[in-house]
FIDREN-937095 format. One record per atom (N, C-alpha, C): x, y, z. Coordinates in pm, whole numbers, plus 50000, padded with zeros to 5 digits. Layout:
XYZ ...
This chain:
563601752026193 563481766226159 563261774026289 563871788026302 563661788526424 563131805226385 562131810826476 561151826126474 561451832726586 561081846926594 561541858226654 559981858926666 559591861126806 558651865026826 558221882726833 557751887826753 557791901526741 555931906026760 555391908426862 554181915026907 553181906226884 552281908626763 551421898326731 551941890426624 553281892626562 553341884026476 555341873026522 555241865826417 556441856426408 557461856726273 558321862226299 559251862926199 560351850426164 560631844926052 561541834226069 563101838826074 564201832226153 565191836726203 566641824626139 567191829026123 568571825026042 569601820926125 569271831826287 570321831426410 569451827026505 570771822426598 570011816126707 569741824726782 570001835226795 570131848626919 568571852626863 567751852827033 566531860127055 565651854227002 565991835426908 564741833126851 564621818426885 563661810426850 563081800126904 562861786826749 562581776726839 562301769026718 560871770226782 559611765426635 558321769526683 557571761526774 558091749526790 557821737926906 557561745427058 559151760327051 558791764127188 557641776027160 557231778827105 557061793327108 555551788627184 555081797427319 554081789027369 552581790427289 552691804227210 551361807327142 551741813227009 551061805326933 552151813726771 550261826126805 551071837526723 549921848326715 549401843326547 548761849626544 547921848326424 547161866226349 548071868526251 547381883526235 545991882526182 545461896626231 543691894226143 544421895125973 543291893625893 543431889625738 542841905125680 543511906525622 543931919625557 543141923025453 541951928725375 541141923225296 542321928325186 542711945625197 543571948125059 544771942325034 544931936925106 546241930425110 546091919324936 546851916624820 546841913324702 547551901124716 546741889024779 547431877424785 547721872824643 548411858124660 548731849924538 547441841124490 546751837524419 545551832724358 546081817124362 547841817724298 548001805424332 548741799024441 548951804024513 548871803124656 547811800024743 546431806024689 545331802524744 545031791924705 545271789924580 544711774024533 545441761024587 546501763524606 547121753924641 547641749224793 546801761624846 547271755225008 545541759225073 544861760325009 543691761025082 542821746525123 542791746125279 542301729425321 543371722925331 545151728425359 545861717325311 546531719025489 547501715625466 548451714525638 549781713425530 550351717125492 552311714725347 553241721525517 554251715225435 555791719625451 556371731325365 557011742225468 558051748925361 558511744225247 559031732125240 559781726125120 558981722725028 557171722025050 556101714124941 555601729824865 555971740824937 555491754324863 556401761124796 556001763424667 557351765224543 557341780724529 556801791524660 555791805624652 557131807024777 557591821024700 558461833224798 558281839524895 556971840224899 556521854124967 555771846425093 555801836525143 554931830725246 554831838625365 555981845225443 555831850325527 555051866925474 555101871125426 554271885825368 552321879425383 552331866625337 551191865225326 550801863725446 551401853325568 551191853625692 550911865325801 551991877925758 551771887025782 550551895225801 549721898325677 548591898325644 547531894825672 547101881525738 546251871725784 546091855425691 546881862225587 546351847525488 546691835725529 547661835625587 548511819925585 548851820925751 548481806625783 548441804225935 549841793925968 550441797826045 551361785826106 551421778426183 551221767926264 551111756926345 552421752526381 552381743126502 553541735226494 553601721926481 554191716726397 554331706626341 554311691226455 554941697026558 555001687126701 554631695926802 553951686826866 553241696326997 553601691127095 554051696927237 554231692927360 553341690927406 552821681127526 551581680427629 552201673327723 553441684627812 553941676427921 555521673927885 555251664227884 556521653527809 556691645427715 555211646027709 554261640927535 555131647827440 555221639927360 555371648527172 554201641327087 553681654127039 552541649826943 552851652226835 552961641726693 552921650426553 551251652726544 551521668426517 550121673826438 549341669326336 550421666726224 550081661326146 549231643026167 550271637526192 549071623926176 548801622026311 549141626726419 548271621726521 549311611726595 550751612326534 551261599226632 551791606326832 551831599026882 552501598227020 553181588427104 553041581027035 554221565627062 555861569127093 556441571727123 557741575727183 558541567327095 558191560127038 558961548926902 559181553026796 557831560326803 557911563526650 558621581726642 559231584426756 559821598326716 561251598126726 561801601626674 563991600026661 564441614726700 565441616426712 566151630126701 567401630426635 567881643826548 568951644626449 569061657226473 570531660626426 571101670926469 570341682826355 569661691226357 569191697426255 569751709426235 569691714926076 570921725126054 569461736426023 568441733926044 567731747726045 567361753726140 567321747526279 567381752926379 569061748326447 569831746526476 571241742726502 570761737126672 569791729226661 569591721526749 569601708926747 569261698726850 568741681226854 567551685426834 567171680226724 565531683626707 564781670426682 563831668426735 562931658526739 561971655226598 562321648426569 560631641926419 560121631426460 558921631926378 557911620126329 558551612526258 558431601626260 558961585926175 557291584426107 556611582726194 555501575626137 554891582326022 555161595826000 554631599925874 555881606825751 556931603025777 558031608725707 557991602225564 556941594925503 556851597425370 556121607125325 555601614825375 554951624425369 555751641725379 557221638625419 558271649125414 558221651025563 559241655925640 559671657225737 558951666225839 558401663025945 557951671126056 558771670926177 559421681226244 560281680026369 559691694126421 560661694126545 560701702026631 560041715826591 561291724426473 561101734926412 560731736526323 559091727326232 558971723726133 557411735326186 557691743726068 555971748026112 554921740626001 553851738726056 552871734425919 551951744325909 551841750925751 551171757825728 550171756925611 548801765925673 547841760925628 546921776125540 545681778925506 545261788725431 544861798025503 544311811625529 543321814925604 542501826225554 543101830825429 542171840025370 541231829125265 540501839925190 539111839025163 539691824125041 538491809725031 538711801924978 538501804724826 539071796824722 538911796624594 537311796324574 536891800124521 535511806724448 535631794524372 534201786324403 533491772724288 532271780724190 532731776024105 531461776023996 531011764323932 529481763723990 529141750423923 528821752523770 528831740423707 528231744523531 526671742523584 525711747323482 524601741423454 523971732523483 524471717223445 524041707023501 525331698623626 525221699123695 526541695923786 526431676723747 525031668923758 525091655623696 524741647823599 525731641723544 525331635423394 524521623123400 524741615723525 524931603223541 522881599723515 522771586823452 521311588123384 520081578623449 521351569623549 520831551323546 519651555723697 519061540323697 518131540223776 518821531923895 517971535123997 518941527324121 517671517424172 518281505624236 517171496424301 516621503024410 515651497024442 514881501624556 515641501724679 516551495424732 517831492824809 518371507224839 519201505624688 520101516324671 519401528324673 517831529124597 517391547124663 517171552624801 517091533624878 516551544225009 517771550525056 519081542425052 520421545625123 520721560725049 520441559424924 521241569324852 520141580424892 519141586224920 518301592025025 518831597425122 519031588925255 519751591025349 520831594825330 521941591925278 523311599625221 523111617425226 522611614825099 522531627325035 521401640225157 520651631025248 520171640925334 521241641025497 522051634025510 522831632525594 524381644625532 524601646825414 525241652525382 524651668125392 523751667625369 522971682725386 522981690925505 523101678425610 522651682725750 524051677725838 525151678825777 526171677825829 526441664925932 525891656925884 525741643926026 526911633525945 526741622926008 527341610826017 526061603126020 526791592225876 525791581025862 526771564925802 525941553125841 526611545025782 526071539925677 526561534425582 525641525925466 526071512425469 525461501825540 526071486525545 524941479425406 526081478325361 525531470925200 526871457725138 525951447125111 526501434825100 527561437824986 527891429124933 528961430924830 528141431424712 528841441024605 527891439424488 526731445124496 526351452724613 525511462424594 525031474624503 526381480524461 526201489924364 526531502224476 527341504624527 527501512524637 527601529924606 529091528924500 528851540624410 528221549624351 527131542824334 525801547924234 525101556124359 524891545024464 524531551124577 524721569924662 526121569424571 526721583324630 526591592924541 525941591524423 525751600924359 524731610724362 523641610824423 523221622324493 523441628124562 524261626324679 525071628424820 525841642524759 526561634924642 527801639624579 527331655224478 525961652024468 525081662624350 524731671424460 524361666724603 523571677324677 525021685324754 525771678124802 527321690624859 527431697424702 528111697324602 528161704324530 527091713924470 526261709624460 525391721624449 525341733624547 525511730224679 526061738724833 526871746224775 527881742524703 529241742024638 529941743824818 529391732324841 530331724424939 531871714524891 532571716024989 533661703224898 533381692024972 533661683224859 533221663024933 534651659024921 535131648724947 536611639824921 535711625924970 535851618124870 535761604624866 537211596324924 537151585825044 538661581025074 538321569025106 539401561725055 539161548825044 540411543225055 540841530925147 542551526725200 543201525925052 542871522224974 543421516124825 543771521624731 545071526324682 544941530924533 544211525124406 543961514024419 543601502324285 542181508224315 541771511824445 540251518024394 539821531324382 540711543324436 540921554124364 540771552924187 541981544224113 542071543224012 540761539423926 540141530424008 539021529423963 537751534723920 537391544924055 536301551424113 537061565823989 537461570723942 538031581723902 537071583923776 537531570423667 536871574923528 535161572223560 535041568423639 533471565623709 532691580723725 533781587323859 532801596123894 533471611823770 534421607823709 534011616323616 533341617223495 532711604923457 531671601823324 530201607923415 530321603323580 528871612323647 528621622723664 530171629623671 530011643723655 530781652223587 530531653623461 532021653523340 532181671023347 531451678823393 531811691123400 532881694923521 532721688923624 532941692723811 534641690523761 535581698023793 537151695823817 537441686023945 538051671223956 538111659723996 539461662124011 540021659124156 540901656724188 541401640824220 542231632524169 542481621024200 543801615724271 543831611424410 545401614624536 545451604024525 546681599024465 547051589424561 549001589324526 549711580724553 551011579124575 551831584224470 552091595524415 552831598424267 551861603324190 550501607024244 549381613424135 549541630924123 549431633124018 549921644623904 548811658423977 547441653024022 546661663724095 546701664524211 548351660424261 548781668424430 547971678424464 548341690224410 548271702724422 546861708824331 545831702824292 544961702424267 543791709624317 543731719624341 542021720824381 541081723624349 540231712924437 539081703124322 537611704424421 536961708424394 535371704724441 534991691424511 535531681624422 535291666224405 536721659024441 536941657524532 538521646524564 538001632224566 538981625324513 539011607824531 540681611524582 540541602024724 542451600924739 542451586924817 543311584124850 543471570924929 543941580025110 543591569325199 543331580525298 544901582225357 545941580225304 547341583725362 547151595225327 546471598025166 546621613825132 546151624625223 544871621525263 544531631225375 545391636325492 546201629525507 547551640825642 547781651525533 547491650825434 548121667425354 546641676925392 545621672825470 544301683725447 543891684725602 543551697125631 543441702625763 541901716425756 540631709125775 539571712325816 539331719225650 539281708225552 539031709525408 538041705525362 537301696025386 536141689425355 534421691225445 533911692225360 532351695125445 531651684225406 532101673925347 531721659125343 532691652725322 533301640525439 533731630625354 533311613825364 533121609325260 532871594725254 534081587125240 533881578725381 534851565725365 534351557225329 535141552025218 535271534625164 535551525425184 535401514825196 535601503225329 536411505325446 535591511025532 536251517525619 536301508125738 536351496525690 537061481025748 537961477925749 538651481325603 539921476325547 541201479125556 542471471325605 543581478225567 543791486425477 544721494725520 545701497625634 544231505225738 543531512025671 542691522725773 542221519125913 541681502525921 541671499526060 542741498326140 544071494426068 545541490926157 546261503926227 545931514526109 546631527426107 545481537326186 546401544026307 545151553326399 546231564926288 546911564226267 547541576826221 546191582626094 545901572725987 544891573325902 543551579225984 543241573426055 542261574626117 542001590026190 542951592926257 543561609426286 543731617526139 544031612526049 543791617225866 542291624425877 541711614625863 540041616225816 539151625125948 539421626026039 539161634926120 539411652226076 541121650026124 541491661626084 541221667725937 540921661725799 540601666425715 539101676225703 538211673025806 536931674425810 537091687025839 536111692625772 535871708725863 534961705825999 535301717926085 534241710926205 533151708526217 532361715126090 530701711626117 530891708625960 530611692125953 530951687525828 530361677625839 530351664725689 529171652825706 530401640825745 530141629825757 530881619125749 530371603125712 530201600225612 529701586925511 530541583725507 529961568225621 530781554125584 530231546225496 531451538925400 530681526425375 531471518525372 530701504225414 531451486325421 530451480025372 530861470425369 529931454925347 529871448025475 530971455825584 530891444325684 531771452425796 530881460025855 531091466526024 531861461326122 532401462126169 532851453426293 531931452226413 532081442626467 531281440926598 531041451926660 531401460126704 531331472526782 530041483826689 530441484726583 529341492226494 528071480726501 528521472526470 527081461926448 526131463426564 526861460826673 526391466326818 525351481226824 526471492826771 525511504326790 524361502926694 524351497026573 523521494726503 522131491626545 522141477526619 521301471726653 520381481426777 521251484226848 521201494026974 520661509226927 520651511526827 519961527026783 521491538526821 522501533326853 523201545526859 523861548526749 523831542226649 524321549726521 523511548526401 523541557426366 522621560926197 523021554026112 522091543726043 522501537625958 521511530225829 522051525125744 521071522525644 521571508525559 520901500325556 521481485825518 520861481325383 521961482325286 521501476125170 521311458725154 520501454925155 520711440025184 520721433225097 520601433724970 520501428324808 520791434024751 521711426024623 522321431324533 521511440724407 521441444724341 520341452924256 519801440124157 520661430924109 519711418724016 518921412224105 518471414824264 517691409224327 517871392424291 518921387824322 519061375524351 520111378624502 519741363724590 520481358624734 521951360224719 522571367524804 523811366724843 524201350124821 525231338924776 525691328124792 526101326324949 525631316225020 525691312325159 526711304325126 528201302625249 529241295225224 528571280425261 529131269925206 528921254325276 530501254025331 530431245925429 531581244625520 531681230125427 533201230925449 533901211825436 534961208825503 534571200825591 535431199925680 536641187625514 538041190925594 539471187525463 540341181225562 540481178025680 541481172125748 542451181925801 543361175725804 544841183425794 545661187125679 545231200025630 545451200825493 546591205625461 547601215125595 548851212225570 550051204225596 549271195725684 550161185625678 550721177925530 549021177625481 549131166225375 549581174725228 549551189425260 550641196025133 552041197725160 552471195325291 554091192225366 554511181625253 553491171525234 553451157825193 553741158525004 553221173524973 552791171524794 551491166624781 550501169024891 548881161624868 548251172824901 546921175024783 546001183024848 544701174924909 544061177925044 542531163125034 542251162724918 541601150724932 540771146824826 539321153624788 539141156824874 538131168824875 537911178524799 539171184824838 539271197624771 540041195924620 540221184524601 540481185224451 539231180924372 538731170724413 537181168924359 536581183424351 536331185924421 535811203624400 536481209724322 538111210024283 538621222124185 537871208924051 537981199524031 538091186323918 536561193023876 535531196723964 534321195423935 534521209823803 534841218923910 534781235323860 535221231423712 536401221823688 536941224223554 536261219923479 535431209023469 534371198823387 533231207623378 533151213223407 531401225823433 532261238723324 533091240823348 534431253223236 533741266623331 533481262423496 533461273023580 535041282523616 535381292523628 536641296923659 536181297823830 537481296423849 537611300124035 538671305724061 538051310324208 539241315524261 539091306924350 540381308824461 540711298924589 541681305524646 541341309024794 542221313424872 542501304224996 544141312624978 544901309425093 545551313925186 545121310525356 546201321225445 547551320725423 548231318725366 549631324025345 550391314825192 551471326625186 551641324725034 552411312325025 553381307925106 554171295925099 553181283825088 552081278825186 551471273125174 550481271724967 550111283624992 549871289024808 550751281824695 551491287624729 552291283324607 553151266424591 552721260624685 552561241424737 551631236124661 550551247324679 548971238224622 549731246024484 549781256024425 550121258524279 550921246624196 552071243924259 552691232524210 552171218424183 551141215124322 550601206024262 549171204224170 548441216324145 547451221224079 547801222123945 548781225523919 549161229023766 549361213023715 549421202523753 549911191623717 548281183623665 547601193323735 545761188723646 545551202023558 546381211423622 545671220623467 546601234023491 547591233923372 548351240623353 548701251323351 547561261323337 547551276123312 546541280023426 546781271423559 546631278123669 547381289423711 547261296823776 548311309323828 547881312123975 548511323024029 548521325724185 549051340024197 548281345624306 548751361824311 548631365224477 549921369824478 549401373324660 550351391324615 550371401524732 550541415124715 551731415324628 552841409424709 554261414624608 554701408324515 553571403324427 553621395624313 553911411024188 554681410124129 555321421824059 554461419623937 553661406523891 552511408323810 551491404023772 551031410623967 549741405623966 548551412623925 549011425523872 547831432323777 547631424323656 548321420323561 548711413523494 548161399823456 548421389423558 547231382223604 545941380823647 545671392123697 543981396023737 543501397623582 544041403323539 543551410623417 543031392323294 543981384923315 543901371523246 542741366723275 542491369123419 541211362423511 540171367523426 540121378923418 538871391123397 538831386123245 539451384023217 539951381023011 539381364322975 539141357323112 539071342623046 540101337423048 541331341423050 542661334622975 543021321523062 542741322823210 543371310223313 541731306223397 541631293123423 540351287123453 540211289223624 541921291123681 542111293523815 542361303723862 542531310423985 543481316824050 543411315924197 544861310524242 545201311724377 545691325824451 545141322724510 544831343524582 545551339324719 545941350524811 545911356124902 544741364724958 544741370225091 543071377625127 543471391625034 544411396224942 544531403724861 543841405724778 543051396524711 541881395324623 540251395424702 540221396224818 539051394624896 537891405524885 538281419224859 537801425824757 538361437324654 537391445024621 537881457324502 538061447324354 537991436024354 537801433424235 536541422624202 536161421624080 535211413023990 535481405523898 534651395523875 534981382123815 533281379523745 532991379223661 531501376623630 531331365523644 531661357023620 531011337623676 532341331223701 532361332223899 533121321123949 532271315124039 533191304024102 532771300324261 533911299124306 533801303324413 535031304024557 535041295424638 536431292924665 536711283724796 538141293724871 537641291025012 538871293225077 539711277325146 540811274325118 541621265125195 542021270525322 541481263725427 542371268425570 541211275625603 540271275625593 539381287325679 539111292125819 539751281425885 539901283026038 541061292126051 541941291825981 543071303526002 542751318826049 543531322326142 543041336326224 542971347926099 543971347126004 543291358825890 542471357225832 541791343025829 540231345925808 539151353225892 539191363025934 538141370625996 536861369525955 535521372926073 534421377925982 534171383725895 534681396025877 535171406225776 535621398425697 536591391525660 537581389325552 536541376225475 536101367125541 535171354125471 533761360125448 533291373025463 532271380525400 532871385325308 533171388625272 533941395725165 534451383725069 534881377325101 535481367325022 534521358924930 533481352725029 531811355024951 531621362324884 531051371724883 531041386724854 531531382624697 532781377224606 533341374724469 532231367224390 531721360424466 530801349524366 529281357724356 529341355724242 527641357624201 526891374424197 528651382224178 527921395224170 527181401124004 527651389123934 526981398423763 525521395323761 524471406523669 523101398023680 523151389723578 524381385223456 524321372123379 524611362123485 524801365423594 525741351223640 525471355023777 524151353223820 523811359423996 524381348924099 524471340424061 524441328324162 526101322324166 526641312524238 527721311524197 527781299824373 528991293624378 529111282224519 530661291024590 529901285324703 531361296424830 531661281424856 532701276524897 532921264725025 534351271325106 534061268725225 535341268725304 535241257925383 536411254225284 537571238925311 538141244225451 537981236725601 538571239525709 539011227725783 539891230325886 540651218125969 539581219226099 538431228426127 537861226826269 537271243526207 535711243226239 534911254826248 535661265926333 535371276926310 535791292326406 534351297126401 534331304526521 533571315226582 533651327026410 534011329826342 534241337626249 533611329326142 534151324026110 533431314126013 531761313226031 531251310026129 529871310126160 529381321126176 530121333226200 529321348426199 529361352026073 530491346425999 530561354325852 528741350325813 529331332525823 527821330425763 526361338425820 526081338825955 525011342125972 524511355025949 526251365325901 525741371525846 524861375925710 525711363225666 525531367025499 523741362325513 523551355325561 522041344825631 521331359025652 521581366925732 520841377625790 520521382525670 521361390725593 521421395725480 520361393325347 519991380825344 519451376925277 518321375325351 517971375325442 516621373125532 516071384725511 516941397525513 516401412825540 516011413025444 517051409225317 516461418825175 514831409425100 514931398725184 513481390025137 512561396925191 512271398725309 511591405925399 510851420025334 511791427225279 511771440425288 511621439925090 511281425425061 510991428824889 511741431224800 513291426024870 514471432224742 515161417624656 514401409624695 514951394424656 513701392924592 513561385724430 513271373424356 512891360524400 513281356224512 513751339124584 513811335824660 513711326924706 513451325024846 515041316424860 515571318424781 517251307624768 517661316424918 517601329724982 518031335025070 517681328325204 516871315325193 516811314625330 517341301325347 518221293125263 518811281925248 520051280125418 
């Protein structure tokens, strides 16, 4: 698209004569905001906090409103040099940008690859955002329904939250698996809205969007809930209360005065800086920022220990029983001997045991070919085993059997490692020395057993060809974990110091 620069303002241009694509223009102006000026209501609603494309706004009059002060324009790619920056997610990799002949400016115009599911950003792409006065919140009466009591754990964190949200800071919440984390955020979530501040909850996952949705709207059944993620119906939504998955956030630009990340460990969000440039840019500048994991990376664990970051550690689950500590077993060469059609002997005594006890398990594996070796020969002791790794077309389907009783097994991928529940298993991982077993990933994987309070307890083993440095931190974490929450009175047992 290419603009006519006219005094303080920018007109969009049809011809190439006298006008620019907005990439060059060195300073877009910005008019003051007009109070009589009779904007669109739904115009305001729908681009306020956002960063859209011409093509995502279904409204005529955009430039009249710009005019005015309401609506701000940006450029979609920024120069710094010889740099190209997309605005939007933050990329600068010279890989990830192409050029095509473009028919709205009749130039070679440059785009983003890395965010083009998100609709096209180039050269002459302006992104535009709100700038008159925001949609007016009204809280109801009671803004929370939600009734339950929280453990002693969960009040102190959920404390800190909710006063870290007040005071615009950054805090972390490191809480084991099965903590009850959610519950945790519901004061956080009661005290911005009452501000009639906006919060957005983001979390890498749609499957836990989907989840967290009918949750936090039974906690707060009055508040209008926006729910983002890939094909969701409240795009254009604006909501007090957002749940999105954090790709959604490249659509929001200094929208949020709290946001909480959700395993903010987990793929894609650690792989992707583009995500990561998401959750930034969504923030307003003096805004809160709540993390939560089960399991920090070294670098946080570090500031932790060190006092440079704020933080608050749930260390027990609310039925106050011990996290399950993994036992190592050492298995040989275990793919050799499934090359072969053999699983050790080991590790079938262990599935043989689970079945005679009518324990269900899960069992993971670093990779699916290997998986589906042991499936073949697993089903030949018990038939209505199954296996699920990502592009299993029905592996909702199967989880759901798990959750139902219907199959005594399931062979996983680290796809199952969390976001879901199982009320009485025990876990094994095969291969645990494998590099996608991370610290992160064999905490977590723990983390499945023994979260119901019918069924607190539950056995981890990781079956390995030779111990890892990971393997032994997972454990000492989970060890720590259970040391703290004894310590500090949140454990029943002394099973935590096994």
């Amino acid at each position: 698209m290419r603009f006519i620069l006219n005094g303080n303002i920018i007109i969009p241009s049809k011809t190439k004569a006298n006008s620019l694509p907005i990439s060059q223009i060195p300073t877009i102006p910005q008019p003051p905001f007009n109070p009589a000026f009779p904007y669109n209501p739904d115009l305001q609603q729908y681009l306020s906090g956002k960063q859209l494309l011409f093509d995502d706004l279904p409204f005529p009059d955009i430039q009249e409103h710009y005019q005015n002060g309401c609506v701000t324009y940006r450029k979609g790619i920024e120069k710094m040099g010889k740099q190209s920056i997309c605005a939007r997610c933050g990329n600068r990799d010279p890989q990830w940008f192409a050029a095509f002949p473009c028919a709205r400016c009749e130039e070679n115009c440059l785009y983003c690859r890395k965010c083009l599911m998100m609709g096209r950003i180039s050269e002459c792409t302006p992104l535009i955002g709100w700038n008159g006065p925001p949609p007016d919140i009204k809280n109801p009466a009671q803004i929370m329904a939600w009734q339950g009591t929280l453990s002693e754990g969960q009040k102190t964190a959920s404390d800190h939250v909710a006063c870290a949200i007040r005071q615009n800071q950054e805090h972390l919440v490191w809480a084991v698996c099965g903590a009850g984390k959610t519950e945790v955020l519901f004061a956080g979530i009661e005290a911005a809205l009452s501000e009639k501040k906006r919060i957005c909850i983001a979390t890498p996952r749609t499957d836990v969007v989907l989840e967290l949705t009918p949750r936090l709207k039974a906690a707060f059944p009055e508040i209008p809930i926006a729910s983002l993620y890939g094909g969701s119906e409240d795009r254009h939504l604006y909501a007090p209360l957002t749940i999105a998955t954090t790709h959604q956030l490249l659509r929001f630009y200094h929208a949020f005065d709290a946001i909480v990340l959700d395993e903010v460990d987990a793929f894609p969000y650690t792989a992707e800086e583009s995500l990561q440039h998401a959750a930034i840019q969504a923030r307003k500048p003096t805004s809160a920022m709540i993390y939560l994991t089960a399991t920090p990376n070294a670098k946080w664990q570090r500031e932790c220990r060190t006092g440079k970051r704020a933080f608050t550690t749930i260390p027990a689950r609310f039925h106050r029983k011990p996290l399950p500590v993994p036992e190592f077993a050492w298995c040989g060469n275990w793919q050799k001997q499934l090359q072969k059609g053999k699983l050790p002997a080991y590790v079938i005594r262990w599935i043989q045991t689970r079945f005679q006890a009518g324990k269900q398990t899960l069992v993971f594996f670093p990779h699916i070919p290997l998986m589906e070796k042991a499936l073949t020969i697993l089903r030949k002791i018990h038939p209505l085993i199954e296996a699920v790794h990502a592009e299993d077309p029905d592996r909702k389907s199967k989880v759901q059997k798990m959750r139902n009783n219907e199959i005594p097994m399931l062979l996983t991928t680290t796809i199952l490692e969390r976001g879901v529940t199982f009320p009485n298993i025990d876990v094994a991982v095969v291969g645990a020395e494998d590099p996608i077993f991370t610290e992160s990933a064999l905490v977590q994987i723990a983390g499945r057993a023994g979260r119901s309070k019918d069924y607190p307890t539950g056995i981890v083993t990781f079956f390995h060809y030779g111990k890892t440095e990971d393997m032994l931190k997972a454990r000492r974490q989970i060890l720590m974990m259970n040391r703290e929450g004894l310590n500090k009175g949140l454990l029943d047992s002394k099973g935590a110091e096994k």
